[in-house]
N, C-alpha and C positions, 0 to 999 in steps of 0.2 A: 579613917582607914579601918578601924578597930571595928567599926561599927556594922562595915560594909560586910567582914569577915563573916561574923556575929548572921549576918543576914543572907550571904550565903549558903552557910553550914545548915540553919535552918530550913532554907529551903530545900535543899538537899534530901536532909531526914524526913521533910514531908513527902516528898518526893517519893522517896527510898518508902517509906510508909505504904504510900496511894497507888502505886505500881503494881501489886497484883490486883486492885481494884480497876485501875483502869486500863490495863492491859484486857480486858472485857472488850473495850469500846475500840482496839487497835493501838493505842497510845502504848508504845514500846517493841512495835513491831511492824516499825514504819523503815520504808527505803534510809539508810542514813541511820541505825540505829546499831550497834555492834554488840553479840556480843561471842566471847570464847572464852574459852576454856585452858586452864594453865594451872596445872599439878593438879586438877581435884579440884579445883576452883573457879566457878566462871565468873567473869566481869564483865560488867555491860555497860559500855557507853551509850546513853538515851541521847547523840546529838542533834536527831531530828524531832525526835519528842521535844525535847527542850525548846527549842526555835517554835514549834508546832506554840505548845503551852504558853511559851513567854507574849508570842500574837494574838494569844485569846484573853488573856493578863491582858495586855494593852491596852486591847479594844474594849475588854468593861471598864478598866480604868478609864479610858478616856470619853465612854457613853455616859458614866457617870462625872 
């Protein structure tokens, strides 16, 4: 369970990292992607990106 944490949080901050790099390509400004604004702060749920990302993850995982 520990482990899994550990491996999401990581992904996350890459994530968080790679997002103005690939907001370039579309990725974070897809149908299904939120974001707004609250006191001065915007938050953005990526939950189409995510989904988008995690089927191209697969699919090399699994071509390799």
């Amino acid at each position: 369970m520990f482990r899994w944490f550990i491996v999401i949080f990581l992904a996350v901050i890459v994530f968080s990292a790679a997002l103005p790099w690939l907001e370039k390509f579309g990725v974070g400004k897809l149908p299904g992607d939120v974001r707004f604004t609250v006191f001065g702060k915007t938050i953005f749920l990526p939950f189409a990106s995510t989904v988008l990302l995690s089927l191209v993850v697969f699919l090399v995982a699994k071509f390799f």
